[in-house]
C-alpha positions in Angstrom: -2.8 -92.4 -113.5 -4.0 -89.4 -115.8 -2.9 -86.3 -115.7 -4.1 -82.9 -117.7 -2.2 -80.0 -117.7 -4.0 -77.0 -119.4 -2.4 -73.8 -120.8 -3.5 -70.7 -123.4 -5.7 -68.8 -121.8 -5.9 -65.1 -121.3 -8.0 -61.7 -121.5 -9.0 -60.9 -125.3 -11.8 -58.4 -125.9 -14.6 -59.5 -127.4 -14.4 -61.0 -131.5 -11.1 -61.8 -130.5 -9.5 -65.6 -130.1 -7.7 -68.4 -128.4 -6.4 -71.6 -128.7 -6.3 -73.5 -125.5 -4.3 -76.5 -125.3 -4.4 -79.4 -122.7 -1.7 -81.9 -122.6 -2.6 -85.2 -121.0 -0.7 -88.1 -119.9 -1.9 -91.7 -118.9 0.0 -95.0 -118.1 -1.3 -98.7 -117.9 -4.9 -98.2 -119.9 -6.3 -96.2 -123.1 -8.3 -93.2 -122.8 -11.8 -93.3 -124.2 -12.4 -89.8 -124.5 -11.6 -86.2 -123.8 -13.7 -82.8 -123.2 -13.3 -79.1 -122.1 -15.4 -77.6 -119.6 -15.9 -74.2 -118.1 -17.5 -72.8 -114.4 -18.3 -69.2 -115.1 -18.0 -67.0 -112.2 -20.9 -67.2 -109.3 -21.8 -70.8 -111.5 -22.0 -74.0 -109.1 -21.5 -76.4 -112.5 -19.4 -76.4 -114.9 -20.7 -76.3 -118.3 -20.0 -78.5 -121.1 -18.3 -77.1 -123.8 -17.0 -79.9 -126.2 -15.9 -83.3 -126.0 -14.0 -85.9 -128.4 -13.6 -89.8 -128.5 -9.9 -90.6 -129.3 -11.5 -91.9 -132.6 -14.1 -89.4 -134.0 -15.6 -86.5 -134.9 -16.8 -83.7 -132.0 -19.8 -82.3 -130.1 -21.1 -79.3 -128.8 -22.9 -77.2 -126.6 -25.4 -75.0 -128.4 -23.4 -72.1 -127.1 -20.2 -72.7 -129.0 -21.0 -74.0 -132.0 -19.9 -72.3 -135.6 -17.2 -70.7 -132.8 -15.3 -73.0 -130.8 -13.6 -76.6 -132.2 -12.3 -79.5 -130.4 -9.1 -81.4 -131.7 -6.3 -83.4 -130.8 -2.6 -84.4 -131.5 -2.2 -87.6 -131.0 2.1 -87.5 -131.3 2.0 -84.6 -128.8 -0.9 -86.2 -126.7 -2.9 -82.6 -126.8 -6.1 -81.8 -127.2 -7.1 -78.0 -127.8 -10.2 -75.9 -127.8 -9.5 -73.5 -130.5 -12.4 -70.2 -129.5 -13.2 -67.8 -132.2 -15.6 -65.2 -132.2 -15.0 -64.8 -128.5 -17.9 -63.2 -126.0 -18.2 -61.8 -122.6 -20.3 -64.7 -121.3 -18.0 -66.5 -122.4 -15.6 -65.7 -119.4 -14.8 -68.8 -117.3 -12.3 -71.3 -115.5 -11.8 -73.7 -118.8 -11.3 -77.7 -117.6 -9.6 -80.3 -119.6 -11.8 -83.6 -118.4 -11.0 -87.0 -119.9 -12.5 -90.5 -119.1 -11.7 -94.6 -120.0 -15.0 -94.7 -121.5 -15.9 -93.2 -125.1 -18.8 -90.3 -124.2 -19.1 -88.9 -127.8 -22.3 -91.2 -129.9 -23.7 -92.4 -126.1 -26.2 -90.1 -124.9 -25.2 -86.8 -123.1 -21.4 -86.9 -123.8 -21.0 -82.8 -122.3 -22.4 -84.0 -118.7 -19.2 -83.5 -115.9 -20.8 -86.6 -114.0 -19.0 -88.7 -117.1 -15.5 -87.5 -116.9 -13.0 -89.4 -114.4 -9.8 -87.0 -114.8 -9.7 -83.5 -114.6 -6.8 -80.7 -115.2 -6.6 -77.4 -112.8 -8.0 -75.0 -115.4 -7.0 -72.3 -117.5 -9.0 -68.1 -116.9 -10.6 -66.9 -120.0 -11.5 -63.4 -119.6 -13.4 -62.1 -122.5 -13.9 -57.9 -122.4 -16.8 -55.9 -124.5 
């Protein structure tokens, strides 16, 4: 059993910030990796956004790099999506996703199709 539970997000105008945090909980196997996601509104996917292996460095959509970073706290078992540099588009439901499997290094690790476990989501609202 996995279980995500995000938190952090909020309305913040545009060039503002957040740090979303997702705190995940798992019993019986390891956890090969972890990712955030996000459905904007009217969107039928979600969007990758960034995604970790439990042992590694990140990766990135195109649309978030230089802005957003992916890390983890391993005591608190937490992985957070710290957003600078905030814009409008990027308003969405943010997921927490993880998966058994390492994603990060093996192809397309930002596809939805990859991730097993998934957390109820967390509004951004970005405002010009």
């Amino acid at each position: 059993q996995v279980q995500l539970v995000e938190s952090g997000g909020g309305s913040v105008q545009a060039g503002g910030s957040l740090r979303l945090s997702c705190r995940y909980t798992y019993a019986g196997f390891s956890l090969g990796s972890l990712a955030w996601f996000r459905q904007a509104p009217g969107k039928e996917e979600r969007e990758g956004v960034a995604a970790m292996n439990m042992v590694g460095t990140g990766a990135y959509a195109d649309s978030v790099k230089g802005r957003f970073t992916i890390s983890k706290d391993n005591a608190k078992n937490t992985v957070f999506l710290q957003m600078n540099s905030l814009k409008p588009e990027d308003t969405a439901m943010y997921y927490c996703a993880a998966d058994r499997a390492a994603r990060v290094g093996y192809g397309s690790s930002l596809s939805p199709r990859l991730y097993t476990y998934w957390g109820q989501g967390t509004q951004v609202t970005v405002s010009s």
